[in-house]
N, C-alpha and C positions, 0 to 999 in steps of 0.2 A: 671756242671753236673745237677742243678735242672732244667736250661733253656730247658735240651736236650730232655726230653719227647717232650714238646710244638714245638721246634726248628724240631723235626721229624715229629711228624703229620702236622703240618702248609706245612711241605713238603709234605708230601705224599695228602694233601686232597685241597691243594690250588695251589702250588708252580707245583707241576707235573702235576695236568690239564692244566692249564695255559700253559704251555710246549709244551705239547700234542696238545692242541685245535691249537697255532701257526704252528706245525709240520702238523697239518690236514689241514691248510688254504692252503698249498702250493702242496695240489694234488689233483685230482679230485677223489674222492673216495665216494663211497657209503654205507662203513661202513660195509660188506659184501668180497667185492675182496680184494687182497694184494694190498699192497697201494705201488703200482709202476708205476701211472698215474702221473708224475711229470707237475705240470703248473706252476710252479713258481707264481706269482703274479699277474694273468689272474681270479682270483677269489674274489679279491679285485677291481679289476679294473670293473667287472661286477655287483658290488656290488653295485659299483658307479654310475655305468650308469643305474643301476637298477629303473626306474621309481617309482616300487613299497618301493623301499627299503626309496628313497629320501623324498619321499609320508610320512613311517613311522618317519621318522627321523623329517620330518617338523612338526606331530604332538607331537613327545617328545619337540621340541624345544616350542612350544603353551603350554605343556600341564607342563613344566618349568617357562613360563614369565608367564602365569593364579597363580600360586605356588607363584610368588614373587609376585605381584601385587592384589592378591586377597588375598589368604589364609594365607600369613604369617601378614599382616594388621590384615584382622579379626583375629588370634588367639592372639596377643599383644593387642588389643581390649578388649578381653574376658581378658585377664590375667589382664590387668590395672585394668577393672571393679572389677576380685574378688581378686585382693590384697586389695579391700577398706574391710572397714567395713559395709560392706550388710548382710541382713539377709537370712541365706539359703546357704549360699558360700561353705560351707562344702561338701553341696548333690550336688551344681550346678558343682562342681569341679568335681566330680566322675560321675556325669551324662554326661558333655560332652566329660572326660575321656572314658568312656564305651566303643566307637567306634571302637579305636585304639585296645580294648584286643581280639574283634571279628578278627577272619583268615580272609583274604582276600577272599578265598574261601566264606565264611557263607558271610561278606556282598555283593557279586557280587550275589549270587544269591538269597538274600533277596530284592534288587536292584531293580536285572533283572523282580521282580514279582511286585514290585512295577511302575515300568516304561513301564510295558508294557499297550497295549492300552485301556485292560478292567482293568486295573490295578486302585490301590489306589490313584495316583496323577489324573489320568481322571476321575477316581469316585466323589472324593473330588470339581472338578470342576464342574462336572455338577450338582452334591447334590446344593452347592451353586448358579446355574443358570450361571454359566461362560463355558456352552458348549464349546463356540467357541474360548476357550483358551486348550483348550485340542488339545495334541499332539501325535504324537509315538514318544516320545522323543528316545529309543534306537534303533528304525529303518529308522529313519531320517537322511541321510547323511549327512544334514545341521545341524543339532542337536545333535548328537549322541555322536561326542567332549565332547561337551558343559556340555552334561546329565554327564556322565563318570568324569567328570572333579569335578562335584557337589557330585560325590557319592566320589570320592579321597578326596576329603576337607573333606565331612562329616567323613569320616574313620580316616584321618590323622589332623584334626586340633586341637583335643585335645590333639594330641602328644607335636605339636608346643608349644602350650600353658602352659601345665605342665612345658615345660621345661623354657618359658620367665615367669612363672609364681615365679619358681624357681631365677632365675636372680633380677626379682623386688625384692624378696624377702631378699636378701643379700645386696641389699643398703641400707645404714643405713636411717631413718627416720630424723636424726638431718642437716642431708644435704638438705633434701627438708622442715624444718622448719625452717632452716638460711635462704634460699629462701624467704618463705613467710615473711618473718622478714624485711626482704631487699626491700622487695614490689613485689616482682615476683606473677605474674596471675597462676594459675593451670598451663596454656598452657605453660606458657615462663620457670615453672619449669619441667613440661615432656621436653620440649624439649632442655633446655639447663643445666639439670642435671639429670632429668633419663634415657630420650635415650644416651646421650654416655655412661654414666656407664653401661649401658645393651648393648654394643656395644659389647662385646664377645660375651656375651649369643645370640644375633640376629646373629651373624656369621654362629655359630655352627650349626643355626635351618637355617637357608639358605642355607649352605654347605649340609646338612644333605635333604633339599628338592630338590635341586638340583640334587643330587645322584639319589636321590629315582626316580624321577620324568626318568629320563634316563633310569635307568632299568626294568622302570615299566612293571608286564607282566601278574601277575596270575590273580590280579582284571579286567584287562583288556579281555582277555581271556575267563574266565569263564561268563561276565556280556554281550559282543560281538562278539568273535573270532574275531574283527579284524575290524568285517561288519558293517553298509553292504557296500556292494561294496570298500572295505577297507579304509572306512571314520574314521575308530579309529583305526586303525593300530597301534602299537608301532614297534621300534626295536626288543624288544622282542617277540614279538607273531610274526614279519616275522621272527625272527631265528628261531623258532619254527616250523611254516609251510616249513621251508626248512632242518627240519628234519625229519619232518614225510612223507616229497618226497623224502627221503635218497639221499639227496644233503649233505652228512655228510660233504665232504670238506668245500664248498659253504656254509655252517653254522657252520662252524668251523671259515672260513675268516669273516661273520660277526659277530660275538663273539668278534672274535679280535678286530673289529672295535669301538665295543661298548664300549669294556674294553679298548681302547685304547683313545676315546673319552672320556670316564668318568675320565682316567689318567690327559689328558689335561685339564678337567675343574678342576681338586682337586688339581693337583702340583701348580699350579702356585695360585689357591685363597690360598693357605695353605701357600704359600710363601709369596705373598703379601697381603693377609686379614686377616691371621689369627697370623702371626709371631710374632705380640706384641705382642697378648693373650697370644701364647703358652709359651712367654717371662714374663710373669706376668705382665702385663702393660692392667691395665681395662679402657685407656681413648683414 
């Protein structure tokens, strides 16, 4: 009986779109007429063959492998450095926290004024005499990832961080001073006694960039639409565009796709990466 409030709205606001969005994938409907255009699975299949759609899919996959190989280093970086005893660790914690409490909206288009060509980043360049390093970094086709990818780190790295900062935090001290006891280097005690202890904690924050990084769409959106010439596209800004063409089915079947893709990356890391954690097992 106390489950049954949550057990209803979890249906009604999660459980019945979900439903719904699949039931819309499978007609050609514009969200307008009676939905009696039946195509069965001719709207996935076009999804696929979609140039544009593969286009957005290739930059979630970049803008996932930049997340592990850049952003989640730097934020266990940041975290090692202020679990030490430095002075100022208090304000630096909430300082590079700050990012993360700004709406995705407010930092896209504080970004967008930043990045653009009379903007603060080409100011700062030529003030200094480095004209010729000045860019349109968010009108640059070649660039425009790249920029976007720096403003998502700047946004979300202090997320990462809090949370591996959190992890160092719960390993005892007397395990990394048996270490040094024993002759262990700094390096050879991070790595062969605080990274696997913090082998949950890196999971969660991987799993959790991982997600993110797939469904990304309002930062993206608001900072590019997409452009130009749809060189930052997401999945989500093309379902998007193919709802504001009332292509309701046709962005209904890619919904599904998204939500179906993000399925296959979470079951199976949650099965195999995460299963000892969830089991209490921190090694």
């Amino acid at each position: 009986m106390l489950l049954a409030p949550a057990v209803v709205l979890y249906s009604i606001f999660v459980l019945y779109p979900i439903v719904q969005s699949a039931r819309y994938s499978l007609y050609d409907w514009n969200g307008l007429q009676p939905l009696d255009d039946f195509v069965g699975f001719d709207n996935f299949t076009r999804a696929w063959n979609d140039d544009a759609f593969r286009k957005a899919l290739k930059h979630n996959v970049v803008i996932v492998v930049l997340s592990l190989v850049v952003q989640i280093p730097f934020a266990l970086g940041l975290a090692v450095l202020l679990n030490t005893k430095i002075k100022g660790r208090a304000a630096m914690r909430m300082l590079f926290f700050a990012p993360y409490v700004l709406s995705e909206v407010v930092t896209a288009v504080v970004w967008r004024q930043i990045l653009r060509p009379t903007g603060l980043v080409n100011h700062v360049l030529e003030t200094i005499g480095l004209e010729g390093a000045t860019q349109v970094w968010i009108d640059d086709p070649d660039l425009v990832l790249f920029s976007l990818f720096f403003v998502i780190t700047w946004k979300y790295f202090g997320f990462h961080m809090i949370i591996l900062l959190a992890g160092l935090q719960q390993i005892p001290n007397e395990l990394r001073e048996a270490a040094a006891i024993d002759g262990a280097s700094s390096w050879q005690t991070f790595r062969h006694v605080t990274l696997p202890l913090l082998g949950p904690t890196v999971r969660v924050s991987v799993f959790l960039s991982i997600i993110g990084a797939l469904q990304l769409f309002d930062l993206v959106w608001v900072t590019t639409k997409g452009g130009p010439i749809g060189a930052s596209s997401t999945m989500g800004t093309f379902l998007y565009e193919r709802y504001r063409d009332q292509l309701l089915g046709y962005a209904s079947a890619v919904s599904v796709i998204i939500f179906g893709l993000s399925l296959l990356v979470a079951i199976p890391y949650q099965r195999f990466a995460m299963r000892r954690d969830l089991r209490g097992s921190v090694t």
